[in-house]
N, C-alpha and C positions, 0 to 999 in steps of 0.2 A: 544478475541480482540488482538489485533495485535500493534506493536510499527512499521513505517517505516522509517528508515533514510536515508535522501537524501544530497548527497551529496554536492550539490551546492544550496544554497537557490531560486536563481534567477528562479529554477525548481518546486521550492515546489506548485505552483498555477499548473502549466499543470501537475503533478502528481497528485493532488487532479482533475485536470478537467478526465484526462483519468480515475481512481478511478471509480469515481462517473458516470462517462459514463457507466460504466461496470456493475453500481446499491449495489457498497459497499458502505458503512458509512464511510465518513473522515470524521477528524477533524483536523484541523492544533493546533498542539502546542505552547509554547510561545518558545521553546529552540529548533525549526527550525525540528523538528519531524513529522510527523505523526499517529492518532490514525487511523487504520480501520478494520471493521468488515463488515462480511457477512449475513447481516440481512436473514433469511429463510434457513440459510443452517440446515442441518439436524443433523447433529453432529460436534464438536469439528475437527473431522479429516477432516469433508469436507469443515468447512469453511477455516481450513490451509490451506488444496490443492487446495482450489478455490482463494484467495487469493495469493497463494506461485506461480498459473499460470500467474495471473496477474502482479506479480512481475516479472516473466520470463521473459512474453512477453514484460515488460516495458524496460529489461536492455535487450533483444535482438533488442528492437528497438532504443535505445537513449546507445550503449555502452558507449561514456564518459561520462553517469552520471548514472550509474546503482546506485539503492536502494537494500536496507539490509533488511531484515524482522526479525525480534524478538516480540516470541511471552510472552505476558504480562495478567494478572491474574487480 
Protein backbone atom coordinates (compact mmCIF):
# COMPACT_ATOMS: atom_id res chain seq x y z
CA UNK A 1 0.00 0.00 0.00
CA UNK A 2 1.05 3.18 -0.99
CA UNK A 3 0.72 6.87 0.70
CA UNK A 4 0.17 9.61 -2.27
CA UNK A 5 0.53 13.36 -1.68
CA UNK A 6 -1.01 15.73 -3.72
CA UNK A 7 -0.23 18.88 -3.80
CA UNK A 8 -3.03 21.04 -4.33
CA UNK A 9 -6.26 19.59 -2.88
CA UNK A 10 -8.64 21.11 -5.53
CA UNK A 11 -6.82 17.84 -7.56
CA UNK A 12 -7.17 15.15 -5.04
CA UNK A 13 -10.87 13.95 -6.93
CA UNK A 14 -9.22 13.88 -10.67
CA UNK A 15 -6.10 12.00 -9.18
CA UNK A 16 -8.39 9.47 -7.54
CA UNK A 17 -10.73 9.57 -10.97
CA UNK A 18 -7.30 8.90 -13.20
CA UNK A 19 -6.19 6.22 -10.15
CA UNK A 20 -9.12 4.39 -10.44
CA UNK A 21 -9.38 4.48 -14.33
CA UNK A 22 -6.12 2.70 -14.26
CA UNK A 23 -8.11 -0.19 -11.74
CA UNK A 24 -5.93 0.85 -8.34
CA UNK A 25 -7.70 1.04 -5.06
CA UNK A 26 -7.92 4.74 -3.78
CA UNK A 27 -9.03 5.95 -0.85
CA UNK A 28 -9.00 9.60 0.00
CA UNK A 29 -7.68 10.52 3.41
CA UNK A 30 -8.97 13.00 5.95
CA UNK A 31 -5.31 15.08 6.06
CA UNK A 32 -5.63 15.64 2.02
CA UNK A 33 -3.62 12.33 1.12
CA UNK A 34 -4.17 9.38 -0.55
CA UNK A 35 -4.29 5.56 0.04
CA UNK A 36 -3.49 3.18 -3.09
CA UNK A 37 -2.94 -0.16 -4.04
CA UNK A 38 -2.69 -2.43 -6.82
CA UNK A 39 -5.16 -5.13 -6.22
CA UNK A 40 -3.76 -8.46 -8.40
CA UNK A 41 -0.29 -7.34 -8.66
CA UNK A 42 2.04 -10.21 -8.20
CA UNK A 43 4.52 -9.05 -5.72
CA UNK A 44 5.29 -6.17 -3.59
CA UNK A 45 7.94 -4.87 -6.44
CA UNK A 46 5.34 -4.99 -8.99
CA UNK A 47 2.52 -3.31 -7.49
CA UNK A 48 5.33 -0.29 -6.64
CA UNK A 49 6.31 -0.12 -10.28
CA UNK A 50 2.97 -0.34 -11.34
CA UNK A 51 1.81 2.24 -9.34
CA UNK A 52 5.30 4.40 -9.34
CA UNK A 53 4.27 4.38 -13.56
CA UNK A 54 1.14 5.82 -12.82
CA UNK A 55 2.49 8.40 -10.63
CA UNK A 56 5.05 9.23 -13.72
CA UNK A 57 2.54 9.43 -16.13
CA UNK A 58 0.28 11.67 -13.78
CA UNK A 59 3.23 14.30 -13.02
CA UNK A 60 4.27 14.04 -16.72
CA UNK A 61 0.94 15.01 -17.64
CA UNK A 62 -0.32 17.79 -14.92
CA UNK A 63 3.68 19.19 -14.11
CA UNK A 64 2.32 21.96 -11.70
CA UNK A 65 0.85 19.56 -9.62
CA UNK A 66 2.81 16.46 -9.61
CA UNK A 67 2.30 13.83 -6.57
CA UNK A 68 4.81 12.07 -4.25
CA UNK A 69 4.55 8.30 -3.64
CA UNK A 70 5.58 6.79 -0.22
CA UNK A 71 5.33 3.61 0.31
CA UNK A 72 3.56 2.59 3.93
CA UNK A 73 3.16 -0.93 5.72
Amino acid sequence: MYLLRVPQPNDLDRVCVFLRNVHLDVQANEDGTLTASAPGARSPLHERREIGGYVTTWNALNPASPIAMVEIT
